[in-house]
C-alpha positions as CSV (number, residue, x, y, z in Angstrom):
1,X,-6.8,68.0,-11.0
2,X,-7.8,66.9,-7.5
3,X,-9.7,63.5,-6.3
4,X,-13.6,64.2,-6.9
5,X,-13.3,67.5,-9.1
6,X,-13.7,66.2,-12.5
7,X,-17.2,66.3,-14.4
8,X,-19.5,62.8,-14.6
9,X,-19.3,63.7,-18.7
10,X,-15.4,63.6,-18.5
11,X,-15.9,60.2,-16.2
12,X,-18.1,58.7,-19.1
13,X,-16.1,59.6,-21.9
14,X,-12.9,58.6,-20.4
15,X,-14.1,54.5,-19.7
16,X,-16.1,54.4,-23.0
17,X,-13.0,54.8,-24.9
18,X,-11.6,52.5,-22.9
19,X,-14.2,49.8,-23.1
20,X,-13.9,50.6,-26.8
21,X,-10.2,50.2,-27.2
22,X,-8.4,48.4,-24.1
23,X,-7.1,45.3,-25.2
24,X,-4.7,42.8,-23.8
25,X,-6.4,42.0,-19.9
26,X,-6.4,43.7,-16.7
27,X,-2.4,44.4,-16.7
28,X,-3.1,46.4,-19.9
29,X,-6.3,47.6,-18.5
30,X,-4.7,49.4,-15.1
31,X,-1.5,50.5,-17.2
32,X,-4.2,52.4,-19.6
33,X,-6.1,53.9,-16.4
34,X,-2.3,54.9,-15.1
35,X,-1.3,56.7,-17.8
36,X,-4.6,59.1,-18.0
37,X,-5.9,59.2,-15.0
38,X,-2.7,60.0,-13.1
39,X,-0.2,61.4,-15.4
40,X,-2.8,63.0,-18.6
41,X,-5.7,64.1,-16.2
42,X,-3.9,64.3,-13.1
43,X,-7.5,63.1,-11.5
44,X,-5.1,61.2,-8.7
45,X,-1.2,60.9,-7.3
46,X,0.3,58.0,-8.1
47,X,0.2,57.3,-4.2
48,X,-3.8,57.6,-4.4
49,X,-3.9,55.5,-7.5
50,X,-1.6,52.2,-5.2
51,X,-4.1,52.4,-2.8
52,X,-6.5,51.7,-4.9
53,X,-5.2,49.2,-6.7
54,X,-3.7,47.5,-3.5
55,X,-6.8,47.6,-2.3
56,X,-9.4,46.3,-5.2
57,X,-6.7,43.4,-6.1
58,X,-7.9,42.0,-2.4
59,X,-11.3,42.0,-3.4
60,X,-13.2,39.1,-5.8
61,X,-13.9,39.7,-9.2
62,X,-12.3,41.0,-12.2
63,X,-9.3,43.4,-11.2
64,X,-9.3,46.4,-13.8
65,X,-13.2,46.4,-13.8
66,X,-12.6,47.2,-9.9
67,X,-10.2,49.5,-10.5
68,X,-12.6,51.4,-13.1
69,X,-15.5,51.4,-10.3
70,X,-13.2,53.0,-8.0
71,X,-11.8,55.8,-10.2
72,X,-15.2,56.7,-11.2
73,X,-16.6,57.0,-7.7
74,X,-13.2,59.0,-6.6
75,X,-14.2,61.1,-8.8
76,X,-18.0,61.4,-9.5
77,X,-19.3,59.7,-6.5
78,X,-21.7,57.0,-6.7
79,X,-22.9,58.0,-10.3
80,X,-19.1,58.0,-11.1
81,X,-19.0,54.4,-10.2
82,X,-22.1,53.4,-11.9
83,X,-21.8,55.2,-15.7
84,X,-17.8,54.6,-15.5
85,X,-18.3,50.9,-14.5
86,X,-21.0,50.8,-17.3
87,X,-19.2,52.5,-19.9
88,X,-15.9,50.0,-19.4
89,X,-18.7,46.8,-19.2
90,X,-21.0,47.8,-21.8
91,X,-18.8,47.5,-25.4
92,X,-17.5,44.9,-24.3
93,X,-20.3,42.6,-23.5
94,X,-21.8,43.7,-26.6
95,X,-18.8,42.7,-28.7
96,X,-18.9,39.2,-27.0
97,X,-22.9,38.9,-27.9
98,X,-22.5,39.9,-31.1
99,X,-19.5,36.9,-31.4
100,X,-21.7,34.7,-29.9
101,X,-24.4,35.4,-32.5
102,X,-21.5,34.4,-35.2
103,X,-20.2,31.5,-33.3
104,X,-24.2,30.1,-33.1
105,X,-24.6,31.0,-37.1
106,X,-21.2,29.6,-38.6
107,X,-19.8,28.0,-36.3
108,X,-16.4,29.6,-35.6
109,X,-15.1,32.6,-34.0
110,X,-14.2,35.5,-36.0
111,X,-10.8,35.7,-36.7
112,X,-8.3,38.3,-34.4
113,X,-4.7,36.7,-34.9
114,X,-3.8,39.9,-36.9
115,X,-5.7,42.2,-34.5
116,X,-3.6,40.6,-31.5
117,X,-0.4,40.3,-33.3
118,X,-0.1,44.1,-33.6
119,X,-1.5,45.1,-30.1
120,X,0.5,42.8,-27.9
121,X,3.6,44.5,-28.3
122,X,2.1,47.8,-26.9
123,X,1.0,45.9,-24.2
124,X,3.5,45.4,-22.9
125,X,4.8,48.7,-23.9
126,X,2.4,50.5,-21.4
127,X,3.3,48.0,-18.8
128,X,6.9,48.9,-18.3
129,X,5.7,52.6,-18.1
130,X,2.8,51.9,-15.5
131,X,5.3,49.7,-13.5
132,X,8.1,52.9,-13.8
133,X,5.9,55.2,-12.4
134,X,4.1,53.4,-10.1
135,X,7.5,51.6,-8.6
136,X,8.4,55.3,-7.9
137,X,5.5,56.0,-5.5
138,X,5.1,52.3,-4.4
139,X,8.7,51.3,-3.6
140,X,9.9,53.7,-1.0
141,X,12.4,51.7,1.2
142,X,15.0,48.7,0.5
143,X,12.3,46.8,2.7
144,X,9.9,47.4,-0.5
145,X,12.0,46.6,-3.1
146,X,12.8,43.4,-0.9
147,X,9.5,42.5,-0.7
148,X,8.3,43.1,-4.6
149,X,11.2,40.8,-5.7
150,X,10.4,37.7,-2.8
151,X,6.4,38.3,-4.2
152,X,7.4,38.3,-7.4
153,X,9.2,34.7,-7.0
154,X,6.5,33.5,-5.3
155,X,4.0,34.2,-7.9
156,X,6.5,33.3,-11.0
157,X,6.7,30.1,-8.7
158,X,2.9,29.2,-8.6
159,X,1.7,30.8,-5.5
160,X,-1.7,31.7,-5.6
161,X,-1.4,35.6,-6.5
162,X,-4.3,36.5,-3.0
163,X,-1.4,35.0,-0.7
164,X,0.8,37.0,-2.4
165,X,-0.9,40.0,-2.2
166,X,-1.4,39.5,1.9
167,X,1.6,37.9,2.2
168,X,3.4,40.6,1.2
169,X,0.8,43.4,3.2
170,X,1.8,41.1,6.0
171,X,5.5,41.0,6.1
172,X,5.0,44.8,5.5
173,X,3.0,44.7,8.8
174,X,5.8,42.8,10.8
175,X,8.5,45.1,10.0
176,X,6.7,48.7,10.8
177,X,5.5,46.9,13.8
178,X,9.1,44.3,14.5
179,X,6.5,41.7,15.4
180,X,6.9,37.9,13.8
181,X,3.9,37.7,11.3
182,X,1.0,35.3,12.1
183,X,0.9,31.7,10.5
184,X,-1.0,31.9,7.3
185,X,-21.9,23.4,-4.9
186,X,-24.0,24.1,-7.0
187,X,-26.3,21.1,-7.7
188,X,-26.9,19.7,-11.1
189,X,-29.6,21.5,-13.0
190,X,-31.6,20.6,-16.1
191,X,-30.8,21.4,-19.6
192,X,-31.6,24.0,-21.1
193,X,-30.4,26.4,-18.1
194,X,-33.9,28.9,-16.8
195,X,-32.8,32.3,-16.5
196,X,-32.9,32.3,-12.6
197,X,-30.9,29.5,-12.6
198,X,-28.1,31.3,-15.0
199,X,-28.3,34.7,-12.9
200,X,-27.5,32.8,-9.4
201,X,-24.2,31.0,-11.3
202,X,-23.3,34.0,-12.0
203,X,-23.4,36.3,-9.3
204,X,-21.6,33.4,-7.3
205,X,-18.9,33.8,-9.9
206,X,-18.7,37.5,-9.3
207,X,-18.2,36.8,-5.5
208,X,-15.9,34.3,-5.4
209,X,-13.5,34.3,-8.0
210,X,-9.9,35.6,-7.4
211,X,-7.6,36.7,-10.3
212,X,-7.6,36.6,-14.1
213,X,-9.3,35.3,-17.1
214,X,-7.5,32.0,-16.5
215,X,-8.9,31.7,-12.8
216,X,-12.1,32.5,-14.4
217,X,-11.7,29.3,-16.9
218,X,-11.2,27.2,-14.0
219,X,-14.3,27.9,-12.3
220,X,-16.4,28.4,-15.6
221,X,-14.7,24.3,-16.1
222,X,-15.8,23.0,-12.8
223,X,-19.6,24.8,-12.8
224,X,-20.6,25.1,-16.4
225,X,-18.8,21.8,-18.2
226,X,-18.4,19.2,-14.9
227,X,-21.1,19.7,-12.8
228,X,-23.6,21.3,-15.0
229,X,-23.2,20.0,-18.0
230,X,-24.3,23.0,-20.2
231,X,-21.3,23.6,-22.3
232,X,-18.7,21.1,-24.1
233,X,-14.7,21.9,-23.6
234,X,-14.7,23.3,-26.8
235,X,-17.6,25.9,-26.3
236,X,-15.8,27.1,-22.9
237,X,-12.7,27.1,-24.7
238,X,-14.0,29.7,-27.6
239,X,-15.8,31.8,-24.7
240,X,-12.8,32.7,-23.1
241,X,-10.9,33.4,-26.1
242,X,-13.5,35.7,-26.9
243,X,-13.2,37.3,-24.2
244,X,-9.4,37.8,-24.6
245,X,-9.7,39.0,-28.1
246,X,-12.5,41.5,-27.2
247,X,-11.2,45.2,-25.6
248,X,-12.5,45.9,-21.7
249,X,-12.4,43.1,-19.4
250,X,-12.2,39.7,-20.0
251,X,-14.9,38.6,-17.7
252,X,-17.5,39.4,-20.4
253,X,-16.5,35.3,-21.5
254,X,-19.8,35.2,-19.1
255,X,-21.9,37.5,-21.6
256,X,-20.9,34.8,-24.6
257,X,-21.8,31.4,-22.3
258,X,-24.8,33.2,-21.4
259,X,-26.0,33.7,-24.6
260,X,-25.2,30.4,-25.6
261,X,-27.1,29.2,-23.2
262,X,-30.3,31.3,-23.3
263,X,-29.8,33.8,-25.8
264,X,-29.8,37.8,-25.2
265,X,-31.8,37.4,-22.2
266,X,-29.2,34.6,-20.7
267,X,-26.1,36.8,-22.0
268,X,-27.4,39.9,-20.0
269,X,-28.2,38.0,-17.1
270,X,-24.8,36.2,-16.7
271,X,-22.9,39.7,-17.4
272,X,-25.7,41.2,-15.1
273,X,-24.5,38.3,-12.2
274,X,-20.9,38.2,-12.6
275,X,-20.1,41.8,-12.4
276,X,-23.2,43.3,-9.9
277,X,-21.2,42.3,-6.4
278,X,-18.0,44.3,-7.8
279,X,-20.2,47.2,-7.8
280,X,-21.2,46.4,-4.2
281,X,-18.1,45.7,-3.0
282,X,-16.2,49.0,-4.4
283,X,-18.9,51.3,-3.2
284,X,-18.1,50.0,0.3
285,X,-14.4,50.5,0.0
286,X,-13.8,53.6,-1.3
287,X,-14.9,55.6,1.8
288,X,-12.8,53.6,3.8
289,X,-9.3,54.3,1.7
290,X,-8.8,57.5,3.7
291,X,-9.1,56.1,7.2
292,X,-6.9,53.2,5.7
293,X,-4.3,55.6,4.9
294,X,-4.0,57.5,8.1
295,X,-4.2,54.8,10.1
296,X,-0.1,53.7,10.6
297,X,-1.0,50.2,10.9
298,X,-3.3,49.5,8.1
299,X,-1.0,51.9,5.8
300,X,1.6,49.9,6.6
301,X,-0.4,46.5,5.4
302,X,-1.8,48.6,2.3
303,X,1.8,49.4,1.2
304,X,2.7,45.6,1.6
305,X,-0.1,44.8,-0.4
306,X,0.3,47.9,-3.1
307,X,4.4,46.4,-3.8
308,X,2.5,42.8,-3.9
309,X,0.6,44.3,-6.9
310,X,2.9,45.5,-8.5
311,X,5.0,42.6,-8.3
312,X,2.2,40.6,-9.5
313,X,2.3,43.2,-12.7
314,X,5.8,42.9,-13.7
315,X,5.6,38.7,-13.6
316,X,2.2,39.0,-16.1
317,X,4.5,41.6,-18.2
318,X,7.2,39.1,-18.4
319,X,4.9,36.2,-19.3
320,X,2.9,38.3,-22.0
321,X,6.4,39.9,-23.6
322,X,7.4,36.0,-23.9
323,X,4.2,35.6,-26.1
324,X,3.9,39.2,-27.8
325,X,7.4,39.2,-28.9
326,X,7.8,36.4,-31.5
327,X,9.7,38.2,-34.6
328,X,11.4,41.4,-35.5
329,X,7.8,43.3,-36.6
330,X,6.7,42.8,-33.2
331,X,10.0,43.9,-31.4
332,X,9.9,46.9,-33.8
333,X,6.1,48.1,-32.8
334,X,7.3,47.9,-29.1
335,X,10.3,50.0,-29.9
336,X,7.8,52.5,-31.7
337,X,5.4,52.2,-28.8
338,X,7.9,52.6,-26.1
339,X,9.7,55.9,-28.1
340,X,5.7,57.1,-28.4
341,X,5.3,56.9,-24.8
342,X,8.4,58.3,-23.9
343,X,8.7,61.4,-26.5
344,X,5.3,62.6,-26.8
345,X,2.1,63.0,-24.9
346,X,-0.2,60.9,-27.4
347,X,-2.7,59.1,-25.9
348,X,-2.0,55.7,-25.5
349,X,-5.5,54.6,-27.0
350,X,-4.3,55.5,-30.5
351,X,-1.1,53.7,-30.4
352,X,-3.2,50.6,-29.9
353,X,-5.4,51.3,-32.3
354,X,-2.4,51.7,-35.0
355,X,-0.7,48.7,-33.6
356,X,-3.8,47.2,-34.1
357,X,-4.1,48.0,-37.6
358,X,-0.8,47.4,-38.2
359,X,-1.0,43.9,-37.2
360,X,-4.2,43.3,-39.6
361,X,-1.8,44.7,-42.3
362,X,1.0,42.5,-41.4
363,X,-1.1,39.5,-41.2
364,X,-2.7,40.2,-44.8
């Protein structure tokens, strides 16, 4: 099926299963998207699916949140963008309110060791197929493959993963043209938090902030705990492992703070600010992919960039099969997973969901 042919129900469904069932981040996130979009639904190439992650990973704000934006408006236009975007968001930020309600009641989170003990695994099952196929349509040359493994180092090293990502567009740029590449506050506010005041946070957030969940905590630190003062360590702490144990993106951790803060009216404001410019922002790029692409300069950046990405990918695949891969149950549900993938054409939402259940049984 083409770009922009399929049906704004079939948009809808597709995310709100997603928002209902991706766990494990935004590297789980895009390999999920991969594996339906491109090779179940055949809505893109593999090609058109790089650009668009090449392109989105540039931009602030949460990554796989982006990257459902984009697919949506590829394919539905603006109302695409808006119920897919919504549909990924929306379970999500619903899940962390409602853990927010218990963490305000008891005291504690509710418990998801077993949850995450099964689903990990598969995680990072679905990445080593979304890196395969993708590495296919993304690593064309020996120039590529040189370039993924120097971005790769870089980012294993500690290099920030945006100068990575233009870095390695850059270099990309350089060779297709054999030119040398160029040199590369908030103020304190009263406690309790008004609602304005938890909105414009927020939406600064949204603008600004490059990368994962753990970039995230760094900037929720400095704002929320340091300068602010309205949360303690320990409150950030649980928000952001809600927002890891939750499915869809983990920048709902701002729907949890904000309903510490100010109850269901602060939780819809902050998920309201942190995710609104992402909207903005990928409803301005998407007409611009095409001319990107025929352009021989800019592709040339935008395949830099796309082998970046996926560089960045197989590091975060490395790092979560380190953690996911503790004992022989959890090696065995990636074998399962992998030979699932492989073998048969079930969708990869129900092998979470039994890896998932699985890993409640284990942990019984």
């Amino acid at each position: 099926m083409p770009v922009g042919t399929a049906s704004l129900r079939e948009v809808t469904g597709f995310f709100l299963r997603l928002g209902f069932t991706a766990f494990g981040g935004p590297a789980a996130h895009l390999a999920l998207m991969e594996g339906e979009a491109v090779r179940r639904r055949r809505w893109l190439t593999h090609q058109q699916f790089l650009d668009r992650l090449g392109a989105v990973s540039l931009l602030p704000g949460p990554s796989s949140t982006q990257m459902a934006l984009a697919l949506g408006q590829a394919q539905a236009g603006l109302p695409g963008l808006l119920l897919g975007g919504l549909c990924f968001i929306l379970p999500a930020a619903v899940m962390a309110a409602l853990c927010a309600w218990a963490y305000q009641r008891w005291g504690a989170l509710p418990q998801a060791a077993g949850l995450l003990y099964g689903v990990r695994p598969v995680v990072v099952a679905l990445l080593g197929q979304a890196m395969w196929n993708l590495g296919k349509a993304a690593i064309r040359t020996r120039l590529h493959a040189l370039l993924g493994l120097l971005a790769a180092a870089a980012f294993a090293l500690g290099v920030h993963e945006l100068a990575v990502l233009l870095g390695a567009g850059l270099l990309a740029l350089a060779a297709q043209a054999r030119v040398k590449p160029p040199a590369l506050a908030l103020a304190a506010a009263p406690l309790p938090p008004g609602l304005g005041a938890i909105l414009l946070v927020f939406l600064k957030l949204g603008a600004v902030v490059f990368g994962s969940g753990y970039v995230l905590l760094a900037f929720l630190r400095t704002d929320l705990v340091t300068r602010l003062h309205w949360l303690t360590e320990r409150q950030l702490l649980d928000a952001v492992a809600v927002g890891q144990i939750t499915p869809g993106p983990v920048f709902t951790t701002a729907t949890f703070v904000g309903y510490l803060l100010r109850g269901p009216a602060g939780a819809a404001l902050a998920t309201l600010g942190i995710f609104l410019p992402s909207f903005f922002m990928v409803a301005a790029l998407e007409p611009l992919l095409p001319r990107l692409r025929n352009s021989t300069t800019a592709a040339a950046l935008l395949d830099g960039v796309n082998v970046g990405a996926l560089a960045l990918m197989l590091v975060v695949g490395l790092q979560l099969g380190r953690a996911a891969l503790v004992d022989l149950p959890t090696v065995a549900i990636l074998l399962v997973a992998l030979a699932l993938l492989l073998r048969t054409r079930i969708n990869p939402t129900w092998i979470v969901v039994g890896a998932g259940a699985a890993g409640l049984l284990l942990a019984a």
